[in-house]
Structures are given as structure tokens and as C-alpha cells.
C-alpha atoms as an extended CHARMM CRD file, in Angstrom:
* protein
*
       112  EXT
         1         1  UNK       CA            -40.9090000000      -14.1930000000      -31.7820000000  PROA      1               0.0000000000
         2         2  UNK       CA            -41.7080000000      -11.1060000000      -30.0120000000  PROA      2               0.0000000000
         3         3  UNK       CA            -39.4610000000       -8.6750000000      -27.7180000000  PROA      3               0.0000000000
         4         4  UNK       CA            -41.0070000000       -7.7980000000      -24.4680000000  PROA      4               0.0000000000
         5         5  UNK       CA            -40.0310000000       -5.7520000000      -21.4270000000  PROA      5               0.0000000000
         6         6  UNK       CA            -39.0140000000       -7.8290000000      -17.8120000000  PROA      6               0.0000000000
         7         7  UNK       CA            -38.6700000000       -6.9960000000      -14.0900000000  PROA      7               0.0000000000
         8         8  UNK       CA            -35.3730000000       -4.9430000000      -14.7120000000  PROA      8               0.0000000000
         9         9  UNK       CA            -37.0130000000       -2.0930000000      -15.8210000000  PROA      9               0.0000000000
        10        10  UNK       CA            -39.0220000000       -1.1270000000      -12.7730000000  PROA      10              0.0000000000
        11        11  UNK       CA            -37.8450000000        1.2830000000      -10.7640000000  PROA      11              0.0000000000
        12        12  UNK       CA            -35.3530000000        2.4160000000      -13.8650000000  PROA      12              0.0000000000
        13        13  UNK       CA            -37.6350000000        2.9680000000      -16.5270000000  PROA      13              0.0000000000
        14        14  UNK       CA            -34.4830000000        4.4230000000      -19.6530000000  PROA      14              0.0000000000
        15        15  UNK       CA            -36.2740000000        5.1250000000      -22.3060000000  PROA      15              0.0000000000
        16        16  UNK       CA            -32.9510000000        5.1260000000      -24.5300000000  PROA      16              0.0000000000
        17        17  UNK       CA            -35.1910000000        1.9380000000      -26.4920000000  PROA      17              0.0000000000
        18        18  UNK       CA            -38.7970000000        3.4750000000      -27.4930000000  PROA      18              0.0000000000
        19        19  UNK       CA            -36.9390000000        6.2430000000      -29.6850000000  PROA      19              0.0000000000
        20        20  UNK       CA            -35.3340000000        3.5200000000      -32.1750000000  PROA      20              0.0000000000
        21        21  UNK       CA            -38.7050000000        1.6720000000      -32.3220000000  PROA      21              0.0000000000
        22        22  UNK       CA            -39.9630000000        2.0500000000      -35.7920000000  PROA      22              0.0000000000
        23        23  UNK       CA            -43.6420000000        0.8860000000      -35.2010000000  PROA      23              0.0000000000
        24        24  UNK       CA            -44.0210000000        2.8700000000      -31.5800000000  PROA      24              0.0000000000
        25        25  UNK       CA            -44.8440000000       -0.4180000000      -29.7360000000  PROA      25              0.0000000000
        26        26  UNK       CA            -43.7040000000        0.8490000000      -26.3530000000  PROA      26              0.0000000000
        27        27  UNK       CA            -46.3030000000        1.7490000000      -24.1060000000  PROA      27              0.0000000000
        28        28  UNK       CA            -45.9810000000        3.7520000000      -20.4690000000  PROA      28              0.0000000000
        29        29  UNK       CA            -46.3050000000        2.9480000000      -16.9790000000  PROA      29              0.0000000000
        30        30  UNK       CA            -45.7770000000        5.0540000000      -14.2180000000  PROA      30              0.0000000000
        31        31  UNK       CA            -42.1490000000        3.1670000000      -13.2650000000  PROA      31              0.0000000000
        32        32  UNK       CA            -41.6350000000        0.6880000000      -15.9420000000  PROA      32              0.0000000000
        33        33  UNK       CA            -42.4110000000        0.2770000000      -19.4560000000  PROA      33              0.0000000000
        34        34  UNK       CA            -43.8820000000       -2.4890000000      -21.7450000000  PROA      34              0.0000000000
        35        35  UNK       CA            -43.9520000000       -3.6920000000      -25.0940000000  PROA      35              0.0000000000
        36        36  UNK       CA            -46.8160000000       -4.8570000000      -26.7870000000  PROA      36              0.0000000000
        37        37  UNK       CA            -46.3970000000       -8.0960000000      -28.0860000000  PROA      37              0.0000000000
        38        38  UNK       CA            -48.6930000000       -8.3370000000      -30.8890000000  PROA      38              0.0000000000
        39        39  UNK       CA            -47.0880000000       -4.8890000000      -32.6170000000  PROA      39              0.0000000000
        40        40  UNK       CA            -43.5700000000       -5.7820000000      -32.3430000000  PROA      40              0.0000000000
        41        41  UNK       CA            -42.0190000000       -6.6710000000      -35.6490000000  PROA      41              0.0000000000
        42        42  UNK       CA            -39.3340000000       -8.7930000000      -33.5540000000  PROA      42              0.0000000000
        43        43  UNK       CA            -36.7580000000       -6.4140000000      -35.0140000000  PROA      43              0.0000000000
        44        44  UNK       CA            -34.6320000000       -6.4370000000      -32.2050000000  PROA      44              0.0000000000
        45        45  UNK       CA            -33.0730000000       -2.7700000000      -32.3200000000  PROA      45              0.0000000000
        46        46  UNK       CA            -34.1540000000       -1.7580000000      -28.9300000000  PROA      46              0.0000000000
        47        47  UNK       CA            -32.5850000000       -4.4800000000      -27.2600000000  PROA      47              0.0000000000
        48        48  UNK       CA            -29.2860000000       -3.4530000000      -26.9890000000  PROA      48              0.0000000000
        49        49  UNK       CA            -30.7030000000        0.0260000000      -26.6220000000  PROA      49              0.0000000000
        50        50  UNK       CA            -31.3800000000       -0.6750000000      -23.1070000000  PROA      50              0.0000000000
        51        51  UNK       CA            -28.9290000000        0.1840000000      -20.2890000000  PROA      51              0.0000000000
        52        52  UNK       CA            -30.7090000000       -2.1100000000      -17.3990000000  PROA      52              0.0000000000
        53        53  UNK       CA            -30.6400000000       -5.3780000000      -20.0040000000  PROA      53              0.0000000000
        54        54  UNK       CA            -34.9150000000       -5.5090000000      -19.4210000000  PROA      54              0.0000000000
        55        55  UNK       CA            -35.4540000000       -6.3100000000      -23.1380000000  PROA      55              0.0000000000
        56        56  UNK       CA            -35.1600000000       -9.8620000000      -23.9010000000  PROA      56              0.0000000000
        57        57  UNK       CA            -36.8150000000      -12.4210000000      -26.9230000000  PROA      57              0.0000000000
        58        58  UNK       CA            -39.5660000000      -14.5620000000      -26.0840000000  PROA      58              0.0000000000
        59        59  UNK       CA            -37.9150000000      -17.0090000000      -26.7650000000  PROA      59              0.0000000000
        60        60  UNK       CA            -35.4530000000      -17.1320000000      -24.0160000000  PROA      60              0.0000000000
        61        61  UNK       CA            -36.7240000000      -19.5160000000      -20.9460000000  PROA      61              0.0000000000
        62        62  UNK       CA            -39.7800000000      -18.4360000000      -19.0060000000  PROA      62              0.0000000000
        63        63  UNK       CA            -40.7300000000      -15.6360000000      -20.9180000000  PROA      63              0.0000000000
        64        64  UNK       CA            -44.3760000000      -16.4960000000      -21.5590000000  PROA      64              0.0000000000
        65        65  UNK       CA            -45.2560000000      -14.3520000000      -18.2830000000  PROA      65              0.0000000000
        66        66  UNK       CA            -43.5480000000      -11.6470000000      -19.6850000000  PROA      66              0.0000000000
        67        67  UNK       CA            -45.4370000000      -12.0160000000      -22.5780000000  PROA      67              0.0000000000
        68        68  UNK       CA            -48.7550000000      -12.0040000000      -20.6550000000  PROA      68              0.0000000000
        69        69  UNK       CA            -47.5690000000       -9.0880000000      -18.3120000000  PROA      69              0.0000000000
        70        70  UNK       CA            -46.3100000000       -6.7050000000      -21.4330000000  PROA      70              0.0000000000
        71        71  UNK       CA            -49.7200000000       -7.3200000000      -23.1970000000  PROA      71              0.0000000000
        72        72  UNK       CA            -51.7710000000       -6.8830000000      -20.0590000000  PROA      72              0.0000000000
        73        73  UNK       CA            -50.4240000000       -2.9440000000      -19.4060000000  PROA      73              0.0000000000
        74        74  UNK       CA            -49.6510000000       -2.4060000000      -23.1250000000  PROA      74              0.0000000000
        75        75  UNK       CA            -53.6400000000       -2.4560000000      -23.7400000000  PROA      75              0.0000000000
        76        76  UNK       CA            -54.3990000000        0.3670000000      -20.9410000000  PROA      76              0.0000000000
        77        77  UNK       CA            -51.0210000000        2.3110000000      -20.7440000000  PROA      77              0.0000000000
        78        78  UNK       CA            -50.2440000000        5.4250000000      -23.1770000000  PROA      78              0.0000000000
        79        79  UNK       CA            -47.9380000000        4.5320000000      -25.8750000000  PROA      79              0.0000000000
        80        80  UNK       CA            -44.0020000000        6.2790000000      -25.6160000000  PROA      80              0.0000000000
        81        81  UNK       CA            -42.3310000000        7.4640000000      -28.1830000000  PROA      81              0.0000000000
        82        82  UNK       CA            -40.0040000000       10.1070000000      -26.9560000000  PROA      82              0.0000000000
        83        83  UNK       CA            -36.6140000000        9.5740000000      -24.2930000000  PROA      83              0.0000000000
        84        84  UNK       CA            -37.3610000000       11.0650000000      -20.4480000000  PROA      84              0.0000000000
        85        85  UNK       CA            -34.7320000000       10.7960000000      -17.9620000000  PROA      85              0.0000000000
        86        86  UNK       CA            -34.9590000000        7.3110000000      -16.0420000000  PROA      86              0.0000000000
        87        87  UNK       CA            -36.5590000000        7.1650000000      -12.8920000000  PROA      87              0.0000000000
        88        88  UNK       CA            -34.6990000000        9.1480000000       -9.7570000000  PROA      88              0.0000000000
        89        89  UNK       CA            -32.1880000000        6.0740000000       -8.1100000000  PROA      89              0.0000000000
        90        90  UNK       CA            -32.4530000000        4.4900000000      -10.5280000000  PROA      90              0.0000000000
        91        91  UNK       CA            -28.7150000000        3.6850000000      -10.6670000000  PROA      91              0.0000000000
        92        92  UNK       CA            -29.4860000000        1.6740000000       -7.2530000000  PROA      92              0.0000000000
        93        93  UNK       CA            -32.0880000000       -0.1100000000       -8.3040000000  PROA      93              0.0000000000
        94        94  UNK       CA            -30.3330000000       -1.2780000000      -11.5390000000  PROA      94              0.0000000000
        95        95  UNK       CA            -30.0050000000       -5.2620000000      -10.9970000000  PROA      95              0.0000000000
        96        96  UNK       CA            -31.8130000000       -5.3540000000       -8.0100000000  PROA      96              0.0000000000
        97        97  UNK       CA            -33.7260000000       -8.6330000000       -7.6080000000  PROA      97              0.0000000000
        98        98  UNK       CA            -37.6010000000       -8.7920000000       -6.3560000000  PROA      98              0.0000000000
        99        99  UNK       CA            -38.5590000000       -5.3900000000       -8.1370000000  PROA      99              0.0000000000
       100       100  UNK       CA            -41.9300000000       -6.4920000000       -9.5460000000  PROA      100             0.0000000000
       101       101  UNK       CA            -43.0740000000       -7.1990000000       -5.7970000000  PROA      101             0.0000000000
       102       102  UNK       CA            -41.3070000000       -4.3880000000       -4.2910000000  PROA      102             0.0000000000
       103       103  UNK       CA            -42.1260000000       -1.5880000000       -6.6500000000  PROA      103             0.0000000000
       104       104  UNK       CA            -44.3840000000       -1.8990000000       -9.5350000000  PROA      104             0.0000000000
       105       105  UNK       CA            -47.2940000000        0.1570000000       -9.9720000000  PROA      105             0.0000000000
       106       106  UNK       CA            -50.3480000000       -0.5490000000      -12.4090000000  PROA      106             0.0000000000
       107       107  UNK       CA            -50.9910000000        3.2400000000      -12.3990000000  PROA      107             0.0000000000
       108       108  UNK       CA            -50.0120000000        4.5750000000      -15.9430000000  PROA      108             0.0000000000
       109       109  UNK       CA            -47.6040000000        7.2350000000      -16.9900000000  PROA      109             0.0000000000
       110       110  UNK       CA            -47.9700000000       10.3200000000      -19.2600000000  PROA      110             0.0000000000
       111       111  UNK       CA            -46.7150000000        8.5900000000      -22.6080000000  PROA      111             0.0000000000
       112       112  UNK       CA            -45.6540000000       10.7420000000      -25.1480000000  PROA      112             0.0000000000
């Protein structure tokens, strides 16, 4: 089992979960983040960490293009290991449906 990062992040991008992460598998986007499947130790801490509910198991139904989509950004983004506010609105975007259309961007953030 692995943890990864879905949809609800975009947009929000709390970082409240890559600071209790004790192998630094969280890697940067410009508005979302990801986990990288094949270094999380399926410890589940961050989890609960996050406010928007965007970190789920694997194993919950159709994660497997989660999977995919975490590994795909988590090999060219900059790992994160340090909180930054969330994303300006995020508060509105929070829940919304149809964010990965709508707003995600491939570009990476600054990691840190």
C-alpha cells in the first residue's frame, strides 16, 4: 500500500502533511503536491495531516490513476519538506469538483 496525493489538493496546496513525513516523499508542484509512491513507507501520518482530505491509500477504489499521476510529477518536481501558506482562495476552492481540468499546472514549484 502506498499513500498518494488526489484532485483535492489543486488549487489548495496545505502543506500541514510534508513536515510529519519522515522519509521526505513529498514532492512540489506549482499548485498541488504529490507523493511519490515508491518512497512512501505507507505510514499513514500525513493523512490526517491534511485539511482538504487529498491524501488517501491506494487502496481505496480507483486510485491506480492517482498512483500513476503522483509518480509521474514526483520524478520531475522538487521534493518539500518545509510548511508554506496554501495557495491564495484556497478556502473556495476547498471541495470543489473538476479541479484537475480546471486548474492544474505541470509547471513545478520551488520545493524546499
Amino acid at each position: 500500500m502506498t499513500y498518494v496525493v488526489t484532485d483535492n489538493c489543486i488549487a489548495c496546496k496545505y502543506t500541514d502533511c510534508v513536515e510529519v513525513c519522515p522519509v521526505d516523499c513529498f514532492y512540489e508542484g506549482e499548485n498541488t503536491l504529490v507523493i511519490h509512491p515508491d518512497e512512501c513507507i505507507d505510514c499513514g501520518v500525513c493523512e490526517p495531516e491534511c485539511p482538504a482530505d487529498a491524501i488517501r491509500p491506494d487502496t481505496d477504489p480507483e486510485m491506480d490513476k492517482w498512483v500513476e499521476f503522483n509518480r509521474k510529477y514526483a520524478e520531475i518536481w522538487p521534493v518539500i519538506v518545509t510548511k508554506k501558506d496554501p495557495m491564495p482562495g484556497h478556502e473556495e476552492r476547498d471541495g470543489e469538483t473538476g479541479k484537475l481540468e480546471k486548474y492544474f499546472s505541470e509547471e513545478p514549484g520551488e520545493g524546499g
